[in-house]
C-alpha positions as CSV (number, residue, x, y, z in Angstrom):
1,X,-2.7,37.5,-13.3
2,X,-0.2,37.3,-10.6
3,X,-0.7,34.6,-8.1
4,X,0.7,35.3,-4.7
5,X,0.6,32.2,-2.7
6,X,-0.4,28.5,-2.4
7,X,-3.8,29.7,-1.3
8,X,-3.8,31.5,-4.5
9,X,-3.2,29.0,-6.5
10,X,-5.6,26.3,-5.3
11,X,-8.4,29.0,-5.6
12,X,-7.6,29.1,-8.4
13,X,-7.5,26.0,-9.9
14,X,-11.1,25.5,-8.2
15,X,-12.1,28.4,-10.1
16,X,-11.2,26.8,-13.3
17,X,-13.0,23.6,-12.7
18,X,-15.7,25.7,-13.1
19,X,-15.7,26.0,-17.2
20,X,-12.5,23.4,-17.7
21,X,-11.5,22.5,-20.9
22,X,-10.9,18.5,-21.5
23,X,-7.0,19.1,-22.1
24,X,-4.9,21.6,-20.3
25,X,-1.0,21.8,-20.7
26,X,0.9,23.3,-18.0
27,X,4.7,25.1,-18.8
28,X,6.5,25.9,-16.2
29,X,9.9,25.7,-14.1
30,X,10.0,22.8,-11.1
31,X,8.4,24.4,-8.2
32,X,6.1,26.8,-9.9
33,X,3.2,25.5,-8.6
34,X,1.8,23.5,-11.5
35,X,0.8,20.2,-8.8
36,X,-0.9,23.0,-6.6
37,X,-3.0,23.9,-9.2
38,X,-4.4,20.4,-9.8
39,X,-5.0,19.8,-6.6
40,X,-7.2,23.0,-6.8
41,X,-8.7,21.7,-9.9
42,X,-9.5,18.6,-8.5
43,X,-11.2,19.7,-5.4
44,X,-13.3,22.3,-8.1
45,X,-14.2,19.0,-9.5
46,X,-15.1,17.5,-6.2
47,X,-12.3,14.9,-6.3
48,X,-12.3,13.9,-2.4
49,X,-8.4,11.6,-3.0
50,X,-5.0,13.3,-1.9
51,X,-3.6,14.7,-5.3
52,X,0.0,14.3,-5.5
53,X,2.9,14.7,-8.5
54,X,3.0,12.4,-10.6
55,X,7.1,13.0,-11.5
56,X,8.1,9.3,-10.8
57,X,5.0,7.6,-12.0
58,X,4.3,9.3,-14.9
59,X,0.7,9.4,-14.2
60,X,-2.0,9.8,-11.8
61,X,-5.7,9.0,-12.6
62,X,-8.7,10.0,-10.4
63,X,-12.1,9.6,-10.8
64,X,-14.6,12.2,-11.6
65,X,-17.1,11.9,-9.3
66,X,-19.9,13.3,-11.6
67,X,-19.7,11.1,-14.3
68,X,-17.6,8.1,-16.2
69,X,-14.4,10.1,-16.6
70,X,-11.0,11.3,-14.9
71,X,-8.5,13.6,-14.3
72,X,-5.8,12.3,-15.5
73,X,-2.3,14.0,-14.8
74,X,1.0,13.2,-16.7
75,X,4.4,14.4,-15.9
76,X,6.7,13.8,-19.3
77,X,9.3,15.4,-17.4
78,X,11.9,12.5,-17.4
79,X,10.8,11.1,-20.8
80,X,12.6,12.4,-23.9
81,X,10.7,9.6,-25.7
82,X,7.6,8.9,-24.1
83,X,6.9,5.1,-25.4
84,X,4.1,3.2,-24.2
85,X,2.9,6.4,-22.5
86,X,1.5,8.2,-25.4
87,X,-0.4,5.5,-26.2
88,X,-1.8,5.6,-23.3
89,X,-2.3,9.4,-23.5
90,X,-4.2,8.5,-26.9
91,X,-6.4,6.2,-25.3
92,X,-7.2,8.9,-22.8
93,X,-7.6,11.6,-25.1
94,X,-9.9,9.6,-26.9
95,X,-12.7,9.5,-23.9
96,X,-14.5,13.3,-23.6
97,X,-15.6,12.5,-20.3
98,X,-11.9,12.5,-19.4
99,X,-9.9,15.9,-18.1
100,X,-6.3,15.4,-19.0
101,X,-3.6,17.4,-17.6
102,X,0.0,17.5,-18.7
103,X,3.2,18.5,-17.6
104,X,6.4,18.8,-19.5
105,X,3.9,17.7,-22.9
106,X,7.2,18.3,-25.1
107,X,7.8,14.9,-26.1
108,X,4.4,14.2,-26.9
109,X,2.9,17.6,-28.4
110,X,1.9,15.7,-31.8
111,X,-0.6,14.2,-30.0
112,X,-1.9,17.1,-28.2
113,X,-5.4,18.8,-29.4
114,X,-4.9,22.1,-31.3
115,X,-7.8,23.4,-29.2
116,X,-5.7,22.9,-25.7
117,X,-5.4,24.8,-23.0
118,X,-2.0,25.9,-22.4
119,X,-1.4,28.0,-18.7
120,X,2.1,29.3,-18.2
121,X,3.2,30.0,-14.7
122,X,6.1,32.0,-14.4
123,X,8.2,33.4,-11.2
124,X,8.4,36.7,-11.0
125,X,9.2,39.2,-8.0
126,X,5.4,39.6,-6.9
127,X,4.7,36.2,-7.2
128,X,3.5,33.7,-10.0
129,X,2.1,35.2,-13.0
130,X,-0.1,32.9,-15.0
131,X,-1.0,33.5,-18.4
132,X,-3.4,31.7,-20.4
């Protein structure tokens, strides 16, 4: 799929709230339009808060309206050794009503669940091309 613009790409991410799995990985340059999808995903999921990147924090959490969970986003970008945060990814990973989203999930792929989600976005010449 080739994703043209950052219309595109919040539609969608609210398309994919629609049948999301609990943990997606997203690969894919600086720029590429990984945040934008979120904050697709998150209005999908009827998150009403600003979604912003979390590359200095580390993580974001928000609240799922619908039931006792978030959507929690991690950037491992600037972590070559992710310390305290994986356990904290652990802890996350461990509650199904959570949606966890990760960016950069290099340094912490041993914990990551075989059965992920991993969406790739690529530039290309017509746009973004996403493959699941």
């Amino acid at each position: 799929m080739i994703i043209h613009s950052e219309q595109e790409m919040l539609d969608f991410g609210r398309q994919f709230a629609k049948n999301h799995p609990q943990v997606i990985e997203l690969v894919g340059d600086v720029g590429a339009g990984k945040t934008t999808f979120v904050r697709g995903l998150a209005e999908g999921l009827d998150i009403k808060q600003p979604i912003t990147s979390p590359s200095f924090t580390i993580s974001k959490s928000y609240a799922l309206p619908h039931n006792n969970g978030h959507l929690i986003h991690y950037d491992f970008y600037r972590l070559t050794d992710p310390g305290l945060m994986s356990e904290d990814l652990a802890e996350n990973l461990a509650n199904p009503h959570n949606i966890i989203v990760i960016e950069w999930g290099e340094s912490v792929a041993n914990l990551l669940p075989t059965d992920r989600t991993t969406i790739t976005i690529n530039y290309t010449e017509n746009g973004r091309e996403i493959i699941l």
